[in-house]
N, C-alpha and C positions, 0 to 999 in steps of 0.2 A: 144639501139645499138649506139656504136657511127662512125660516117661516118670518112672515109678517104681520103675527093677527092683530096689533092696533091696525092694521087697516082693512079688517075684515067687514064685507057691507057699506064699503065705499069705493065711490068712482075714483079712479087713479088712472091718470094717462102717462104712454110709455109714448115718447119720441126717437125715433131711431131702434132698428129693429137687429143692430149687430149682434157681437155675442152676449155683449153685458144687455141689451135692450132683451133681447129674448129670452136670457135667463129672468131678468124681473120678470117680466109678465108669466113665465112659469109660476116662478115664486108668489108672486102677486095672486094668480088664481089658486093655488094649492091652499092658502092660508084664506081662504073667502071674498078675497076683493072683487071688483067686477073690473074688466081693465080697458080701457081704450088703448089699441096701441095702432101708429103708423108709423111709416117710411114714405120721405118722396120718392123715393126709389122702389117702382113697380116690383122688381124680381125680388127686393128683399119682403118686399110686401107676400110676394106669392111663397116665398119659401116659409114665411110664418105663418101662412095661410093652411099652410099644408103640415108646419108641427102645431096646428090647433090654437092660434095666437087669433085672438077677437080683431078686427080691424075695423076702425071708427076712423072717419077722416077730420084730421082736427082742426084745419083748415076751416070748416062748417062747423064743429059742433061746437056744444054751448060751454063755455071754461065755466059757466057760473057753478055747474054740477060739480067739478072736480073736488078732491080733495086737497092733488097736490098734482106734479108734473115731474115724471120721472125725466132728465134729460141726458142724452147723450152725448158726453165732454166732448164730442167729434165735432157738433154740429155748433155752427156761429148763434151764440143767443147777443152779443156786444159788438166785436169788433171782428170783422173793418162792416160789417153792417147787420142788425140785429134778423134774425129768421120770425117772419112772418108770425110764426105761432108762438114763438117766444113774448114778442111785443103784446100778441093778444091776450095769453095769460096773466104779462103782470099787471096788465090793465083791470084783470079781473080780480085783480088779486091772489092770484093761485101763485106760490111759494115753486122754484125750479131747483132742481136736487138732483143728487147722481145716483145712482144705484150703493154707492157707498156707506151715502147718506143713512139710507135705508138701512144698512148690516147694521150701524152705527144704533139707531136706534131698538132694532131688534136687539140687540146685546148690549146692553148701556153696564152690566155687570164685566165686561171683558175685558182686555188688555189690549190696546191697540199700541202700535207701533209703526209709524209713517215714514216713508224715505220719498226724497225728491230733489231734483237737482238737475240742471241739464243734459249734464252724460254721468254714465255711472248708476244710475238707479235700478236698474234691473238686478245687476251682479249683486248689488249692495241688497237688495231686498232677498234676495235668495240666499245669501253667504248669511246673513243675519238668521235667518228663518232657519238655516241648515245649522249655526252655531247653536242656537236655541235650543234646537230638538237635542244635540249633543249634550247640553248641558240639562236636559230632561225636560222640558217644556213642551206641553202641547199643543201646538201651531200647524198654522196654515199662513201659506203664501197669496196673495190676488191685489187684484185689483187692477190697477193699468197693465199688469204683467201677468201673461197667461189666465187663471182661474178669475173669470167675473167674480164681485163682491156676493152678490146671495147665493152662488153654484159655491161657495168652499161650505167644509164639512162643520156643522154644528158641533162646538167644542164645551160648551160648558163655560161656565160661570167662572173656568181657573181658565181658559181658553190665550194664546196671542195670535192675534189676528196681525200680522205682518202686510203693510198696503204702498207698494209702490202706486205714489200719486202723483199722475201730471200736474200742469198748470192751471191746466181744464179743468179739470176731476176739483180742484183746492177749490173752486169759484164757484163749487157746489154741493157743498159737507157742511152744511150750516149746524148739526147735531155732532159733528165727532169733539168726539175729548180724547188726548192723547197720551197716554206715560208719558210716552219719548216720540219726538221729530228731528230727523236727522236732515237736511239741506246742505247738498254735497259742494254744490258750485253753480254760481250762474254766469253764463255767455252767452250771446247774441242768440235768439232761437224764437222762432212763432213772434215774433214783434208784429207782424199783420194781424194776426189774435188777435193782441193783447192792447194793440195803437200806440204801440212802440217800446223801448227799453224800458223806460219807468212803469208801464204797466203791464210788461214782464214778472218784473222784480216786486211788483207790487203783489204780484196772482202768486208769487214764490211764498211772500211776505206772510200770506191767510194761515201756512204751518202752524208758525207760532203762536196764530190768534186760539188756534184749537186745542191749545194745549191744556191739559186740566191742571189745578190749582198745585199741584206737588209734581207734575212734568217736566222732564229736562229738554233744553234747547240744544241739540250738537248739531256744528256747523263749522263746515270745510272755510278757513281764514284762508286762501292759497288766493282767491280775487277780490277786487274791490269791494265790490256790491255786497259779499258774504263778509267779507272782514270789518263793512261799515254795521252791518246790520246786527252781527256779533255784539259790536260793543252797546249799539243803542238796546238790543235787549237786557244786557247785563247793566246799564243804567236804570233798566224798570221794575230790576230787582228779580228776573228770573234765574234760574238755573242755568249757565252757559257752560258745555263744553266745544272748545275747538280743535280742530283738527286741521294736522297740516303734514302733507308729502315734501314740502318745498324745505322746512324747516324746523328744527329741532324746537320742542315749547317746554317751559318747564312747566307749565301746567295745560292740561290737555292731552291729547296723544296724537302720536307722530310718527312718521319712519320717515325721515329725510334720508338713510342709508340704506333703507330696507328692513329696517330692526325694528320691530314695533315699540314705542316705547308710553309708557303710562304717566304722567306727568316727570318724563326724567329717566325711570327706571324700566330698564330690559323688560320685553314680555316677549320675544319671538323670535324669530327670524323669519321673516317674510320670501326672502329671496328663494330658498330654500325648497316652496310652494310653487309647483311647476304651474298652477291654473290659478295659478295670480301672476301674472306677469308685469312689469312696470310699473312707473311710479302711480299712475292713473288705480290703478288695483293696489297699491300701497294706501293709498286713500279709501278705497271703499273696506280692506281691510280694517284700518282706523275707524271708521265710519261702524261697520258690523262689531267694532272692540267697544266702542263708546255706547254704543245703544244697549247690546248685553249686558254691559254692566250698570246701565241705569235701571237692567230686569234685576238687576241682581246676580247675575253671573259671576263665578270667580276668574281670575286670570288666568288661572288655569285651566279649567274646562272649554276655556274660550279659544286658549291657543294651541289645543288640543285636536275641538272642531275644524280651527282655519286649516289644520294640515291636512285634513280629509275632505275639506272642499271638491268637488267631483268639476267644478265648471258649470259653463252657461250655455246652450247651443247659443251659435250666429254672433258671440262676442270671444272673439281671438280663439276659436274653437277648432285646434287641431285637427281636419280630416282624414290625412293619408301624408305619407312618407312615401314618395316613387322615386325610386333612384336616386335615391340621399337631396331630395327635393322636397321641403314640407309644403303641404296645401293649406291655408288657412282661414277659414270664414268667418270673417267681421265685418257681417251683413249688418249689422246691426248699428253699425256705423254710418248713421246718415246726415250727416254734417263733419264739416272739416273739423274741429274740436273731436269729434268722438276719434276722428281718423289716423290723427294725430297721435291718439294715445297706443295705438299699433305698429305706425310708421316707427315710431323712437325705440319700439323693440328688435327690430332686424337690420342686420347692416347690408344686404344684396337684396331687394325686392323686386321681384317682376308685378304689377301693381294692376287690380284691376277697379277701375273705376270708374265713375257714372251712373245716371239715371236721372231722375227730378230734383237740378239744381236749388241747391237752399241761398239762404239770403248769406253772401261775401262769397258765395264759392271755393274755390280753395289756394286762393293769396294767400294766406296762413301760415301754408304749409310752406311755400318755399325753404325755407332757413333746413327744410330734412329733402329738398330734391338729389343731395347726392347721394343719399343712399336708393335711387329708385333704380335700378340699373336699366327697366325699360317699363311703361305703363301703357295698356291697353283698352281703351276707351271705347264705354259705351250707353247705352241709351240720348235722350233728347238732351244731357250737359257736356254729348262729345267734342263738338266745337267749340265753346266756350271753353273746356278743358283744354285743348290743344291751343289753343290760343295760350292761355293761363301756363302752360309746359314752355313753350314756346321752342329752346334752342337748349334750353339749359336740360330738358328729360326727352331722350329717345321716348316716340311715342310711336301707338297701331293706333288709327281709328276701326273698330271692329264691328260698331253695332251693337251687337246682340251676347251674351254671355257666355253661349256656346260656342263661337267663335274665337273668346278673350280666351277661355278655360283649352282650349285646344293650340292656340299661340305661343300662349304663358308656357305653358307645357313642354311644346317642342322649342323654345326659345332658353329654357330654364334648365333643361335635359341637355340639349347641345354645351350649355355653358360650364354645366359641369363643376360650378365657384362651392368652395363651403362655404355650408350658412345659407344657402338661394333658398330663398321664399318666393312661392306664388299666392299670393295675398289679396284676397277679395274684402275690401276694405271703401266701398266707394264715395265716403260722402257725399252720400245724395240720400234723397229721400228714392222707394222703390215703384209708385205708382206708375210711373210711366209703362212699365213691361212689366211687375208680377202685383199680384193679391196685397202683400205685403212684403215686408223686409224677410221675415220667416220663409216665407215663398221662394224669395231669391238666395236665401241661404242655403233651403233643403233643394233646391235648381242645382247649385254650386256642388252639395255633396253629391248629388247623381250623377254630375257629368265627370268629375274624379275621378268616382268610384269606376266608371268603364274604362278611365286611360291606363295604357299598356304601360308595362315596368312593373321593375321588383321591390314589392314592397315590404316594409317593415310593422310594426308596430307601434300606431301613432300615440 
């Protein structure tokens, strides 16, 4: 846990009571503060109630008391319309902040390191944090991924704090300073957020505002938005390096082949790394090369780590091999963009997809439906999917995931092709049927884990 005592003996309200919300107010009371914390949401109300979490309704109380407003990057304070208590606060003036904010200022002596982009950021922050430690560095991983910001472990003054940060999370870190910020790629995503593309890319944009006066800017040139924004920072006389999977740079780094390359010259081979797969993870390799070595990492220690990469659960995460069948969950795949970066690694897929359509659906994909050999559709984007499949992809409508995982299965096992993949990969968001994407991933491994067959070592 990390303490907070500049805010010891003062009011601090927590909005949102998930995991990052209940970890502040831990944090928050251990270090002195007095906390107000709520949720519209009764039941998360009553389960904080019951790990000893203060509850004040802020709805009534007075912002003039507070100090500040802890907010949950979940909750709408802007777009598509501001939360009631958000509006009240900044009327009062009270400053709205994420829990990030907070480590940020608890540690102003630390090393931060920031990733963000709209698909790719999880791997990327984990591969980096995993090269790090390789190359000796004492790190922790958090923030939008896995470990809230004040729950990672108190590292000291030589500490890197490694922080995968949404869109959200950037539009409220008004205290970070960063070494290095890495911005992978931007595409269509949360435009309801944000009130549309430009104030996407604008929420993307706050990275590089954070960055402290000798921080490097690394960023994926493979789309528009990134390659325009590249050049306008290296016009304002920052630090840029680019990265690109698409094409070879003679300065930046690259793996258009798979070869990592450091402005030009060999540092790897990527391909070679079985839990990096495709060009999408040739990028976030790039990504994890560029940022270590603005820590100071040598090429070598770096490309040392990337081969002991262990993987990510729920992104292209190997579960089982049953009768020369691989199982593969890329839960975490919840947009056509992340979907995509899956589809292009297997040529026979049995494809499982759906759940909480995002915005384009997955028109996208067409140009890889020949490789889908049959897809099995489910939750509330199954009609719209089968629609979207139309004539061109054998499809099941199934429902439910226990269903798809049991179809897949005996459809995949009959066919007998090498190379069949059963691929849970759904571009959708998970809400509609589990907790989270996590939830529908470790669903995915359960139901595997019971199907009959001989298996291997995945």
């Amino acid at each position: 846990m990390i303490p907070t005592p500049f805010l010891a003996g003062k009011i601090v309200a927590v909005m949102g009571l998930g995991k990052s919300g209940t970890a502040t107010a831990a944090a928050l009371r251990a270090s002195g503060a007095t906390v107000w914390a709520w949720d519209d949401n009764a039941a998360a109300r009553e389960t904080a109630i019951a790990a000893g979490v203060p509850i004040v309704d802020l709805h009534a109380a007075d912002m003039a008391a507070l100090a500040l407003l802890v907010w949950s990057p979940g909750i709408a304070h802007t777009h598509p319309r501001p939360h009631p208590i958000a509006d009240k606060a900044r009327a009062a003036g009270i400053p709205l902040v994420c829990d990030v904010d907070l480590l940020a200022r608890a540690k102003p002596d630390a090393r931060f390191l920031a990733v963000t982009g709209t698909n790719g950021k999880s791997t990327t922050t984990t591969l980096l944090a995993h090269v790090l430690a390789g190359a000796g560095r004492g790190v922790a991983a958090g923030g939008n991924l896995g470990t809230a910001a004040l729950a990672m472990p108190d590292l000291g003054a030589e500490g890197r704090y490694v922080l995968e940060l949404s869109s959200y999370q950037l539009e409220l870190v008004p205290s970070l300073r960063l070494a290095a910020g890495v911005l992978l790629n931007i595409t269509p995503d949360h435009l309801g957020r944000h009130g549309g593309m430009d104030g996407y890319i604008a929420a993307k944009r706050i990275l590089f505002d954070r960055l402290a006066k000798d921080g490097t800017a690394v960023i994926g040139v493979d789309d528009e938005p990134c390659a325009a924004m590249a050049d306008e920072l290296e016009c304002r006389g920052l630090r840029v390096v680019r990265l690109s999977a698409a094409r070879r740079l003679g300065s930046g780094v690259s793996a258009p082949d798979g070869v990592l390359l450091d402005n030009g010259i060999p540092v790897c081979n990527l391909k070679s790394i079985a839990r990096l797969p495709g060009r999408h993870n040739w990028q976030n390799a790039c990504a994890a090369y560029a940022m270590a070595r603005a820590d100071g990492a040598s090429p070598e220690a770096i490309a040392a780590a990337l081969s002991t990469y262990p993987g990510l659960a729920h992104r292209q995460e190997l579960v089982a091999v049953i009768d020369g069948v691989a199982y593969v969950n890329d839960s975490k795949a919840t947009n056509a963009d992340a979907a995509e970066k899956a589809l292009v690694c297997y040529d026979r897929i049995y494809w499982i997809i759906g759940g909480q359509m995002k915005e384009g659906g997955i028109a996208s994909l067409a140009p890889l439906f020949p490789r889908i050999a049959h897809a099995f559709l489910i939750g509330e984007a199954g009609k719209p999917f089968a629609a979207a499949l139309g004539r061109q992809v054998p499809h099941t409508t199934c429902g439910t995931l226990d269903v798809a995982v049991a179809k897949a299965h005996a459809m995949a096992t009959a066919d007998r092709a090498e190379g069949a993949v059963v691929l849970l990969s759904p571009a959708c968001a998970s809400w509609d049927q589990f907790k989270s994407f996590e939830h529908r991933g470790e669903t995915f491994r359960q139901l595997v884990a019971a199907l009959p067959g001989e298996r291997r070592a995945a």
